[in-house]
N, C-alpha and C positions, 0 to 999 in steps of 0.2 A: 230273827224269828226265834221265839221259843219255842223248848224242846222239853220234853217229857225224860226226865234225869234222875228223877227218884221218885217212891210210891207215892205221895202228899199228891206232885200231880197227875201221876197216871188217872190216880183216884179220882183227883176238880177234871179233869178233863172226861174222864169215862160220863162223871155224873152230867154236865153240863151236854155233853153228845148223846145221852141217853133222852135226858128231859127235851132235847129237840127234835127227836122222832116220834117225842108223843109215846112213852113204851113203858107201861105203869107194871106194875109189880114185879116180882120178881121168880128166878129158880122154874119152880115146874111151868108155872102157867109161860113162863117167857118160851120154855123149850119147845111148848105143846104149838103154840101159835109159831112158832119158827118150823116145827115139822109140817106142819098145816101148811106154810107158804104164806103166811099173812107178812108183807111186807116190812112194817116197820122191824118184824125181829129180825126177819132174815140180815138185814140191812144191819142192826144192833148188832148181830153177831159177827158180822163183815167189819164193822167197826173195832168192835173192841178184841177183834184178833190183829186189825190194821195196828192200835195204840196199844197193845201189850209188844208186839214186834218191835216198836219202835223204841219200849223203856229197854227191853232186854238188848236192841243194838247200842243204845245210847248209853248204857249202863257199864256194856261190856263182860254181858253173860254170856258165851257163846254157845255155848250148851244149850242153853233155852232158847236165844237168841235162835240156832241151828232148825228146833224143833218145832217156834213158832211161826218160823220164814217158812217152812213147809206147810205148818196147819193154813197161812194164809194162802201161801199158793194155791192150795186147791181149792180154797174159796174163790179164789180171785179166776179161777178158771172155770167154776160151776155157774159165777155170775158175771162174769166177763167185767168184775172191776178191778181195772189194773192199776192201783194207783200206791207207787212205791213211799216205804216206810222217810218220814220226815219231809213230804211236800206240801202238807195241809198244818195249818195251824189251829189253836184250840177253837170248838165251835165250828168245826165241818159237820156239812147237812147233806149228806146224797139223797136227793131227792127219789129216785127211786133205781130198782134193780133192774140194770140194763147199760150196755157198753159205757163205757169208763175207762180213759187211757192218758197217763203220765209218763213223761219224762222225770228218772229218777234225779238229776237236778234240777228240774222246776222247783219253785216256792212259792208260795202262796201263806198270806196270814190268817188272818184270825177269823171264825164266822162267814165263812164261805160257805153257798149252796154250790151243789152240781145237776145239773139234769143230766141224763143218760142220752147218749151217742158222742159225747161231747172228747174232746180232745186236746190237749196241753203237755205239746209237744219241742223237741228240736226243728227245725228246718235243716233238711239232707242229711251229711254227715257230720255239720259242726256237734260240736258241744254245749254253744249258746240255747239255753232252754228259757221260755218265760218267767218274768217275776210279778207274782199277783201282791195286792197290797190284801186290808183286808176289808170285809163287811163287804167282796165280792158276790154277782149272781151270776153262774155261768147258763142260758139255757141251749135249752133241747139243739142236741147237733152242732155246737157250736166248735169250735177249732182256735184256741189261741196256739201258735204259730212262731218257735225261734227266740231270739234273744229282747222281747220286748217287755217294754213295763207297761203293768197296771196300774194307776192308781185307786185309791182306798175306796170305796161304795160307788163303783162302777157296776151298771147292768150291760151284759153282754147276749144282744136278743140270740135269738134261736137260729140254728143255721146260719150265725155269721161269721166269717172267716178275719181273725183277729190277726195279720203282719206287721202292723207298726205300734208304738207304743203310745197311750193317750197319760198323760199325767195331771190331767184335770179332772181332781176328784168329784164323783157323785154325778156323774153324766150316765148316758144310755149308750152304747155304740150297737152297729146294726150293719147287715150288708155283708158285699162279698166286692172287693177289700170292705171290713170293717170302717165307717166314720159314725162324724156326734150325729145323731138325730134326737136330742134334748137334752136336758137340764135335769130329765128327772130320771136320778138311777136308782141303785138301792134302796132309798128309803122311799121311794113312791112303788115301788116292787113289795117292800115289804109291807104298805098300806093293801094292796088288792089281793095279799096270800096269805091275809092274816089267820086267816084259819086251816091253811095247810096243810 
């Protein structure tokens, strides 16, 4: 998975995560609707404090590194999204503001969605944590579960609890244990949310 290692991409990655919350201009008007509570900035600012963390750990600033692992904390604890620096790849979408919880070894690629209550996690006390591919969609409630793999534009319905690993790309999984209930994943997801 790539990592944000120098400004060129903090930068394609900020812009590329900003244009997918839909979050047009910039500076005051951005700060005004983030005090206001209109989601998509709050969220923008969730983000781009999550992918400034990540340049300055990856870079080997600790100093700022230091100061920004703090500014995120307490974001991450005023919107209960807890999702540790280098789990998501370029093109995360959090769907909206509301619990959010990783595993600081999970990974996950490129152009993932999350809905909120959702979870991607260890099982017990291992260290085994999930590995998503990319052009994932996690929804509402869902729970991936321990040392398994995703493969690439899988939809994982809502409230479903994910323990084994599917490696057949662009299916739907669903249920509690998670299995296939079709053929059509992400990109038939991404047909019905097109305007999102």
């Amino acid at each position: 998975m790539d990592r944000i290692c120098d400004r060129q991409t903090l930068k394609a990655w900020l812009t590329a995560e900003k244009k997918g919350l839909h979050v047009k201009g910039g500076g005051l008007r951005i700060v005004l609707r983030r005090l206001a509570g209109f989601e998509p900035e709050v969220l923008w600012h969730y983000q781009k404090r999550l992918r400034k963390t990540e340049y300055y750990l990856n870079t080997g600033k600790k100093i700022p590194y230091a100061v920004s692992r703090a500014l995120l904390n307490r974001l991450s604890n005023k919107y209960a999204i807890h999702i540790f620096p280098n789990v998501f790849g370029k093109g995360l979408h959090i769907m909206h503001v509301g619990p959010i919880l990783t595993n600081a070894n999970a990974r996950a690629g490129e152009n993932c969605s999350v809905h909120m209550n959702t979870a991607i996690v260890a099982h017990g006390h291992t260290a085994d944590a999930p590995r998503l591919g990319s052009d994932i969609v996690i929804g509402v409630g869902a729970t991936v579960l321990g040392g398994v793999e995703i493969a690439d534009g899988i939809a994982i319905g809502a409230g479903a609890v994910v323990n084994k690993s599917f490696t057949e790309p662009g299916i739907a999984i669903a249920g509690v244990p998670a299995r296939k209930i079709s053929d059509n994943g992400r990109a038939a997801w991404n047909k019905e949310h097109k305007n999102t």
